[in-house]
GUTOR-272111 format. One line per 5 residues: for each residue x, y, z of C-alpha. Coordinates in Angstrom, 2 decimals. Each point is the difference from the previous one (the first is absolute). Layout:
# residues N
X,Y,Z  ...
END
This chain:
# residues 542
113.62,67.88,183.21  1.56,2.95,-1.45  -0.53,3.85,1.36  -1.37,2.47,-2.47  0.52,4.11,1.08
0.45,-1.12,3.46  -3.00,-2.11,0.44  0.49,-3.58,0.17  -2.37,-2.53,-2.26  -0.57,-3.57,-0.42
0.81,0.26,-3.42  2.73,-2.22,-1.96  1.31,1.59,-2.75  0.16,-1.59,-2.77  2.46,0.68,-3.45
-2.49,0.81,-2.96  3.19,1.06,-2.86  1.57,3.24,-0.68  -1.32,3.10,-1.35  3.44,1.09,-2.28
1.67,-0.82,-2.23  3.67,0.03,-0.52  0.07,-1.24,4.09  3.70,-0.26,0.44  0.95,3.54,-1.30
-0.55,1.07,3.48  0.26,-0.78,3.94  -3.53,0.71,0.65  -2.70,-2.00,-1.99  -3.67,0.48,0.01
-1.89,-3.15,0.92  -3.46,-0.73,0.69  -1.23,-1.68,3.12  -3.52,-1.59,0.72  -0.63,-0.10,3.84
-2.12,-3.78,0.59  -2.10,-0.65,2.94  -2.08,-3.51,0.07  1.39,-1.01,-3.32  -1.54,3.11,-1.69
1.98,3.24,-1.63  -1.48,2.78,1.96  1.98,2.68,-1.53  2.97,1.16,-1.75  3.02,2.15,-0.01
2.75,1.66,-2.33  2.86,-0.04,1.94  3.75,0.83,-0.43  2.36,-2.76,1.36  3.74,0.23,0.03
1.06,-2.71,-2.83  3.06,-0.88,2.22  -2.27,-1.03,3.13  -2.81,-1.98,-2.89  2.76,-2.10,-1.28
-1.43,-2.09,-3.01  -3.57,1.05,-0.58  -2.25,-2.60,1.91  -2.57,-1.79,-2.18  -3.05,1.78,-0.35
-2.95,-0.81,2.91  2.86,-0.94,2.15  0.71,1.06,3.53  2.16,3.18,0.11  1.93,0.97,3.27
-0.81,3.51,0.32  -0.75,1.04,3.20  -0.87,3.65,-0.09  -1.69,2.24,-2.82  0.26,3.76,0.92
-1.48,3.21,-1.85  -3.06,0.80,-2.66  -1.64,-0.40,-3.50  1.27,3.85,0.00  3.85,-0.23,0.92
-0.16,-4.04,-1.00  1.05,-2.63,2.11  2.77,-2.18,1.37  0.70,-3.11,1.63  2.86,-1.24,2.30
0.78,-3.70,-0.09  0.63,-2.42,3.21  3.56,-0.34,0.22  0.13,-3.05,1.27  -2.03,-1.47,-2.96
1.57,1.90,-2.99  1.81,-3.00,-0.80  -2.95,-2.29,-0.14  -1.94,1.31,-2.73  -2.69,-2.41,-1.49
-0.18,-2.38,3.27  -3.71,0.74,0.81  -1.07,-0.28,-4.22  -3.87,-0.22,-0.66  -1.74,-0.32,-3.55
-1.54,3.37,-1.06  -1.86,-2.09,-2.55  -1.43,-2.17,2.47  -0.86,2.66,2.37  -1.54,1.78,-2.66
-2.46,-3.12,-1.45  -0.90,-0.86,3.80  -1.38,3.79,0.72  -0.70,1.52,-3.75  -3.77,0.06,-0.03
-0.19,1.50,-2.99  2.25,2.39,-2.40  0.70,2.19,2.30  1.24,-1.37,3.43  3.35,1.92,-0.59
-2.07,3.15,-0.75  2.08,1.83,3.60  3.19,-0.62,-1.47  1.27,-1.47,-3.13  -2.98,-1.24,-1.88
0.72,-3.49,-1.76  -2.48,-1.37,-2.36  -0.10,-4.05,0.31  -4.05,-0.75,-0.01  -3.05,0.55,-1.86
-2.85,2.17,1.21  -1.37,-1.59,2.98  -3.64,0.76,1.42  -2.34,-2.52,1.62  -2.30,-1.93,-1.12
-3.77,0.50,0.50  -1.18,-2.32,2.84  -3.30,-1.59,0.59  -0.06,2.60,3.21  0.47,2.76,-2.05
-2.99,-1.06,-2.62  -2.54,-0.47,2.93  1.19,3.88,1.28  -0.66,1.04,-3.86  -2.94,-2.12,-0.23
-1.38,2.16,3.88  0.96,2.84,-1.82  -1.60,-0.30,-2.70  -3.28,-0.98,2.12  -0.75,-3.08,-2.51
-0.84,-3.49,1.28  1.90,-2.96,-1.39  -2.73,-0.37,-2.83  -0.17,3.60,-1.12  4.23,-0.23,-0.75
-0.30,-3.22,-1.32  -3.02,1.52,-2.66  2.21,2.97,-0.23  3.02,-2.15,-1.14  -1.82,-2.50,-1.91
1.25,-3.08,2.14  -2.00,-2.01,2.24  -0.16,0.96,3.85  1.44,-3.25,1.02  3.44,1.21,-2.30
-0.37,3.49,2.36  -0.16,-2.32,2.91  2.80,-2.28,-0.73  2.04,3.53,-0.54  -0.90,1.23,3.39
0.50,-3.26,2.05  3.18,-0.18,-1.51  -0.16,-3.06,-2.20  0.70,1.34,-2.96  2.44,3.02,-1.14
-1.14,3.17,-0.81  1.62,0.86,-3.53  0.97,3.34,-2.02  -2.10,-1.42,-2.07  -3.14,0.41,2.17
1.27,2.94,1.64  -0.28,2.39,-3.30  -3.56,-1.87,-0.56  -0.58,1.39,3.64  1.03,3.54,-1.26
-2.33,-0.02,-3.08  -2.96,-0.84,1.73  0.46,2.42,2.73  1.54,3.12,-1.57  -0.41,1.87,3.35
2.72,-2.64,1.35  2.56,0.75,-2.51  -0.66,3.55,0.32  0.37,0.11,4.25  3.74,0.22,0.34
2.16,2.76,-2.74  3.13,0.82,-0.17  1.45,3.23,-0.88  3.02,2.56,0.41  -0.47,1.97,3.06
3.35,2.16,0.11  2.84,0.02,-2.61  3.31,2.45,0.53  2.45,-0.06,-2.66  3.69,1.97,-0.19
1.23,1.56,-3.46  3.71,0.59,0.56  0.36,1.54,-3.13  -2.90,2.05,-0.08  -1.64,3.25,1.11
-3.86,0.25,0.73  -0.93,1.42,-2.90  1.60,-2.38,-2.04  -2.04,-2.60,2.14  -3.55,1.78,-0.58
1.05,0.27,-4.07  1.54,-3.39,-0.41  -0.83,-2.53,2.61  -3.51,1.36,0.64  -1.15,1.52,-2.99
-1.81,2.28,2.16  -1.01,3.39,-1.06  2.86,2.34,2.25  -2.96,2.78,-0.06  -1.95,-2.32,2.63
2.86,0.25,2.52  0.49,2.81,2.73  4.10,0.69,0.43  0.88,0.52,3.43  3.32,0.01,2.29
0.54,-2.45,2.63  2.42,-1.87,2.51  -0.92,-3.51,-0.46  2.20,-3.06,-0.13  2.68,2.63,-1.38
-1.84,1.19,-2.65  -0.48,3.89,-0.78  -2.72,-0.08,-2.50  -3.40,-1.94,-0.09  -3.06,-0.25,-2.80
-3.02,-1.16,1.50  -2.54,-0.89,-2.32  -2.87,2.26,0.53  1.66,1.17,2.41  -0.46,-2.51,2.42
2.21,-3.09,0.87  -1.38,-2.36,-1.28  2.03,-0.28,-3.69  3.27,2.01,0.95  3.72,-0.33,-0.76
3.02,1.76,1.93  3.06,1.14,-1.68  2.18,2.76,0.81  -0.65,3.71,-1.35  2.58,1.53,-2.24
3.01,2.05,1.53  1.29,3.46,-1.50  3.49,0.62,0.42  0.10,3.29,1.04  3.21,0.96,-1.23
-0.18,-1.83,-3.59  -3.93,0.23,0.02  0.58,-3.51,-1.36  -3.12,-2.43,1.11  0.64,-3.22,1.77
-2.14,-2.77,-0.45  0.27,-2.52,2.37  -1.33,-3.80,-1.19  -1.93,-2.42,1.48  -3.42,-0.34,1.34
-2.93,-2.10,1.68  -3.75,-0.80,-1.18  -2.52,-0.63,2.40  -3.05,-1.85,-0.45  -2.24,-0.09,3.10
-3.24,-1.73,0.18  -1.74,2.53,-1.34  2.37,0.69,-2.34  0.21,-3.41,-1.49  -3.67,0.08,-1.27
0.89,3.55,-0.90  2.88,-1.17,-2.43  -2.24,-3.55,-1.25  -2.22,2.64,-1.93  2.84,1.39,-1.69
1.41,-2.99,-0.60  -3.31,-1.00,-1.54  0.10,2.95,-1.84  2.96,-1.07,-1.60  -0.76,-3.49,-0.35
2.13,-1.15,2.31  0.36,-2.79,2.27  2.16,0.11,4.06  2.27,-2.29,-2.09  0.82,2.12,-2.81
0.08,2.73,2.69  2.91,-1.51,2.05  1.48,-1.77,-3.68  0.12,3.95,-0.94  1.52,1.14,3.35
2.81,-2.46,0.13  1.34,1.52,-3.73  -0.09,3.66,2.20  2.33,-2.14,2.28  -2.69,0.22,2.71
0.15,-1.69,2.99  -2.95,-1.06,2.32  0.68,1.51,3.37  -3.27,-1.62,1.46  -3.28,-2.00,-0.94
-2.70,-0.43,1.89  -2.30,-3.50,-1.54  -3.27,0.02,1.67  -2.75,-2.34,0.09  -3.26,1.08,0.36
-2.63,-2.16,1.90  -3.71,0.99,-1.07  -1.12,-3.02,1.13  0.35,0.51,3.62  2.10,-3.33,0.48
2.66,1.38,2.42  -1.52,1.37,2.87  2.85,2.01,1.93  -1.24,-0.84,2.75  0.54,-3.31,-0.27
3.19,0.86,-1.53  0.86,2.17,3.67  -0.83,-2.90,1.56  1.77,-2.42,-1.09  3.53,2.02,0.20
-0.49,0.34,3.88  -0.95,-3.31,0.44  3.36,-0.97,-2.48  -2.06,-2.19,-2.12  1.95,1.63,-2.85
3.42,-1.03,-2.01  2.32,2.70,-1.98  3.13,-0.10,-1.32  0.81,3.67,1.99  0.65,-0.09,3.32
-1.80,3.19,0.47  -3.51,0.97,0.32  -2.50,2.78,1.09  -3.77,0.97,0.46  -1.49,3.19,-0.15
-3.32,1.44,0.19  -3.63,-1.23,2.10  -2.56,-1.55,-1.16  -2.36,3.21,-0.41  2.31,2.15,-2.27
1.87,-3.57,-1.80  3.05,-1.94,0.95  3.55,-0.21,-1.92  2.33,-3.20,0.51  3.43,0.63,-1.43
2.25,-2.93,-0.63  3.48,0.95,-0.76  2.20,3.29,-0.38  1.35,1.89,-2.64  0.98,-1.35,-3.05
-2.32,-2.03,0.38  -3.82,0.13,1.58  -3.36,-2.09,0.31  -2.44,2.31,0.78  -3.76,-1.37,0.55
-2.44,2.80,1.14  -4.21,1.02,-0.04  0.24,2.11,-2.62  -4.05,0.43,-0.52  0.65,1.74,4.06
2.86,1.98,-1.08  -1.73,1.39,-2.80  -3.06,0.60,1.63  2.02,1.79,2.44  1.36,2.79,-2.58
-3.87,0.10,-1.55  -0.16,-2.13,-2.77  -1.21,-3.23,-0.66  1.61,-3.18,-2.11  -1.23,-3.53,-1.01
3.38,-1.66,1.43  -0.61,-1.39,3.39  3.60,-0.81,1.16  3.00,0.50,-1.60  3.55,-2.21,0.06
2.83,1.85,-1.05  3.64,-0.78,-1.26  2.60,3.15,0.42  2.78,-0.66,-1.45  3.70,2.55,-0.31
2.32,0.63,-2.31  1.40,-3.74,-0.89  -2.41,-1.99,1.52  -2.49,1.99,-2.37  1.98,-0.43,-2.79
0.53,-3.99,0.57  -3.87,-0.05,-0.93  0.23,2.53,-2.59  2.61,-2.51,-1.43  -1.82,-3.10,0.32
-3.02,1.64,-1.69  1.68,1.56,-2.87  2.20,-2.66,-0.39  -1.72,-3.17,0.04  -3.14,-1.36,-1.00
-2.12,0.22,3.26  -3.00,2.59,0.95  0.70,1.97,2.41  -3.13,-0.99,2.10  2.16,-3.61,0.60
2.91,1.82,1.07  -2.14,1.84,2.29  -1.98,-2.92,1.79  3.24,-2.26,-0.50  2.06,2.83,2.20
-3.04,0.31,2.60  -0.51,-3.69,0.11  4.17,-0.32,0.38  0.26,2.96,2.91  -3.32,-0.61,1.93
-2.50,-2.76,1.66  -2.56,0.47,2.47  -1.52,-3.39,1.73  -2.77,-0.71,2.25  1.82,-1.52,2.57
3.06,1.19,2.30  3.40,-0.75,-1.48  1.80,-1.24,2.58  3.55,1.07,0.62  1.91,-3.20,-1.40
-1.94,-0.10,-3.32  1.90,3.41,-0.36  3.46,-2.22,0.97  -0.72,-2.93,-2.93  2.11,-0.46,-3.12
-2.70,0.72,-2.03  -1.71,2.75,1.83  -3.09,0.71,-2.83  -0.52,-3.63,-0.84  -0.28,-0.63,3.87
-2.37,2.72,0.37  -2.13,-0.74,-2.96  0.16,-4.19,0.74  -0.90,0.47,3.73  -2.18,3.32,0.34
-3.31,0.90,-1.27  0.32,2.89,-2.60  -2.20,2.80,0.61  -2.86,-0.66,-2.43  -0.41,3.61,-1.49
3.77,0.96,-0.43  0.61,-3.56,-1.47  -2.86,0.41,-2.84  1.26,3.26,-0.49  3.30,-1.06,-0.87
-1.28,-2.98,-1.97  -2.47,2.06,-2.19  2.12,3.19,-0.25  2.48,-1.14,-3.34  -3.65,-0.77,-1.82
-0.85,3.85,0.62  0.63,2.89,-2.17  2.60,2.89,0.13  -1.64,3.24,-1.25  0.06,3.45,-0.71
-2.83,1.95,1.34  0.44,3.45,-2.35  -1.28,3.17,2.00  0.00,3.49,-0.79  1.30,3.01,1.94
-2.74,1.25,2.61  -1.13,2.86,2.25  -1.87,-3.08,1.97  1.94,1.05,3.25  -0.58,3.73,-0.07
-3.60,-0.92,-0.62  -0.37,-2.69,2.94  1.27,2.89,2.60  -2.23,2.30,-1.24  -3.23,-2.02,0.20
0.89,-1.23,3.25  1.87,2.86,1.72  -1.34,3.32,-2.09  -3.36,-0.32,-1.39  -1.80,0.05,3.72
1.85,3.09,0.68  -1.15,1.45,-3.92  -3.08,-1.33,0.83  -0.21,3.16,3.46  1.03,2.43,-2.33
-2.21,-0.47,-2.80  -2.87,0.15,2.89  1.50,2.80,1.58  -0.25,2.20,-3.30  4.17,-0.21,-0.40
-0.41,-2.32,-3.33  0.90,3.08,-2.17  3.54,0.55,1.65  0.86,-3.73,0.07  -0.89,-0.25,-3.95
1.92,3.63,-0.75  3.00,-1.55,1.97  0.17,-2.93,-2.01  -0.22,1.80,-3.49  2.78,2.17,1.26
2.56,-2.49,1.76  3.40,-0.31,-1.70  0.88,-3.44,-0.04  3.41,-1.58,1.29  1.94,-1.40,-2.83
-0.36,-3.14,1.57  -3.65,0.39,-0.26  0.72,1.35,-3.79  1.56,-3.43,-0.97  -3.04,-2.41,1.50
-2.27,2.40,-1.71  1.88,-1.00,-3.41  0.56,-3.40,0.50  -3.19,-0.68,1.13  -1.81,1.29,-3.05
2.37,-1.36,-2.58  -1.30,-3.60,-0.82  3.40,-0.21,-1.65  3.22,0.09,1.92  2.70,-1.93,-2.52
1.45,1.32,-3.35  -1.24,-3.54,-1.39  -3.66,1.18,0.55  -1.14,1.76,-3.26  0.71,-3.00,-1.79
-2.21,-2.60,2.43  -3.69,0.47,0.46  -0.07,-1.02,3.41  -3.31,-0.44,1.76  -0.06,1.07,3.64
-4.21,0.20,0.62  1.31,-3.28,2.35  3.09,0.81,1.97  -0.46,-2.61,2.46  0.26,-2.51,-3.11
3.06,-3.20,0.38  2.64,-0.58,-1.90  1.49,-3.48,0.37  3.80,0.51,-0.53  0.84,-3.92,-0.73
-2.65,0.30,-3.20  1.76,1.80,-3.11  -3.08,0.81,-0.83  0.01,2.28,3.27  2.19,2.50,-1.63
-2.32,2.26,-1.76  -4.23,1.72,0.66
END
């Protein structure tokens, strides 16, 4: 039990190692301290401890006698110890290591917290369930796979009955012969923010970007401390805040303040994929490039796009009112109806599961998309770059990070969990021995690290302006032109002065070219809504 800001907790905390070095140079000693409930690290906390009360540092994944943690990630925190225990350091000792192999799923159980790397990827297996849903899917019979496949329809029967294992093997044979399998589930960058501390925004549009700085609109504002934003276009989709330069007014010396933040948004992120085509680039060599800029990934949203229609939200809805649903967070939340689309969230800031209808929430703003429903990993600041990392840094596709981190963090079933499945030593192993796995989510995880990660290259468009105008201005044109007022409308158009906002779409939509790198690629855009698969080299260039 120990009381953090006031509010007491069933947590035990738990010694994880210090955070400084040179510890005995001072009274006061950072430490961090994981806070366990039901055998599982639920989160984590730098803390300073007096080094006189600690004694000799307890052996890490220990018991630690602190009763109270006061303050904020802000001011930082502190801890008090029980007196009456402050002798008896290391009585309650428990094995990190164990704790960690009993509840590490995957890579990235320790993902709140301090990550530690002990296991391979992990994903499951395909089951004979989830051929049979592929197989009702599909709409084939037993004998129309099996003639797909070239196997016999007793071999597709012995798979679905369970008798014999379905292999990788016959998995990617499964793929070839039904392209419009391998082709149902993406996944792609949906958000990417990245700080420059040594930078200004113009040295981010010349260097980082290669963007041509004529295709951004300069403009003042207050945001997240910054003075000075360039919006690409002039709209934020592609923009980075820095902060304007100073005069001195009595040495009329300028002062230019450094540091800065890119922002990719959704939009923004097939924005950039053309210029990064452009310059025959890859998101690796992007981030590869940033990280020599000393950039920093503030947040990255992964998502996965289902155009297959194989999570219904609904379903979804259902199933996290009726708690037939396991995460690793401890909080959840649904949004939405089921005319405009719902939104589940799983977790908070740093890090977020999002799954939501995004064909509904698209149709909603006027446009239509192929993706049915959409699963989405949000990551901040080090939890982003712990993936960034793994990617970069080791030989692993960044779709198997992805499905290994959704399969690690989140499980729906198709029956109740009941309350002491939650209490067991192995919690997931439990759930996934004793409960039924929800048939769609389960394939989904089991197919997703055989599906592609790709760019989808688009080019800057007045799409929007156009949309409102055939839906919200062209009936009221329409009166006027009948009315004999067409003359005026067309005289007012010829005549209007546009904003320089409006100046800087104009210009970036008719430039085909928006990189320095352009004159020297002959890049083909007749197809904007072509792929680019980001694990294939090949991917790099048109």
């Amino acid at each position: 039990m120990i009381t953090i800001n006031n509010e007491p907790t069933a947590y035990t905390p738990i010694f994880l190692g210090t955070t400084q070095h040179s510890l005995r140079l001072s009274l006061e000693i950072l430490i961090m301290v994981g806070m366990k409930l039901n055998d599982e690290i639920i989160e984590t906390y730098n803390v300073t401890v007096s080094a006189i009360e600690l004694g000799y540092l307890p052996s890490i994944g220990s018991e630690i006698a602190i009763h109270e943690i006061t303050g904020s990630e802000l001011s930082g925190f502190k801890a008090k110890f029980k007196q009456s225990d402050a002798q008896m350091q290391n009585t309650a000792s428990t094995d990190l290591k164990k704790l960690v192999d009993l509840k590490n799923v995957g890579r990235y159980q320790l993902l709140k917290g301090k990550k530690i790397m002990t296991q391979n990827l992990n994903a499951p297996k395909l089951t004979n369930d989830n051929l049979i849903l592929i197989r009702q899917l599909l709409g084939v019979t037993q004998q129309e796979l099996a003639t797909a496949l070239d196997i016999s329809r007793k071999t597709v029967n012995r798979f679905e009955i369970g008798e014999q294992k379905i292999s990788d093997k016959f998995l990617d044979k499964l793929l070839v012969a039904y392209p419009e399998l391998a082709e149902s589930i993406e996944v792609q960058f949906d958000w990417v923010s990245l700080t420059f501390p040594d930078l200004t925004s113009r040295q981010v549009v010349a260097d980082v970007l290669r963007l041509q700085e004529n295709l951004f609109l300069e403009r003042p504002t207050s945001q997240n401390f910054y003075t000075r934003e360039m919006a690409f276009a002039g709209e934020k989709n592609i923009y980075i805040q820095d902060f304007a330069p100073v005069k001195n007014p009595e040495t009329q010396a300028v002062d230019q303040k450094f540091g800065t933040t890119l922002y990719l948004t959704g939009k923004g992120t097939r924005l950039f994929e053309k210029a990064l085509l452009e310059q025959n680039m890859n998101w690796r060599d992007f981030f590869e490039k940033a990280r020599i800029y000393r950039g920093h990934l503030t947040r990255l949203d992964i998502a996965i796009n289902d155009k297959w229609g194989l999570l219904n939200m609904n379903d979804l809805v259902k199933a996290v009112q009726e708690k037939r649903f396991w995460s690793k967070s401890k909080s959840y939340a649904v949004h939405g109806n089921v005319d405009d689309g719902w939104t589940v969230d799983f977790g908070k800031s740093p890090f977020v599961i999002r799954a939501y209808d995004k064909h509904k929430e698209q149709a909603n703003k006027g446009y239509d998309t192929d993706v049915k429903t959409r699963v989405e990993l949000e990551l901040h600041q080090d939890k982003a770059e712990y993936v960034l990392d793994e990617w970069l840094n080791h030989d692993e596709k960044l779709v198997d990070i992805t499905f290994d981190i959704l399969y690690t963090y989140l499980w729906f079933t198709n029956g109740k969990i009941e309350n002491q499945q939650l209490k067991a030593d192995k919690v997931r192993d439990e759930i996934e021995a004793t409960v039924e796995p929800m048939p769609a989510w389960s394939l989904l995880t089991a197919l997703g690290n055989k599906m592609k990660f790709v760019r989808e290259p688009k080019k800057q468009s007045v799409e929007r302006i156009e949309k409102w105008v055939l839906q919200s201005v062209v009936p009221s044109l329409a009166v006027l032109k009948k009315t004999g007022r067409w003359h005026e409308i067309i005289e007012a158009i010829n005549t209007v002065e546009l904003s320089a906002e409006h100046e800087k779409l104009v210009m970036a939509t008719t430039k085909n070219a928006i990189t320095q790198a352009s004159k020297q690629l002959n890049i083909n855009f007749e197809k904007p809504t072509k792929k680019y698969n980001e694990d294939d080299e090949q991917g790099k260039g048109a």
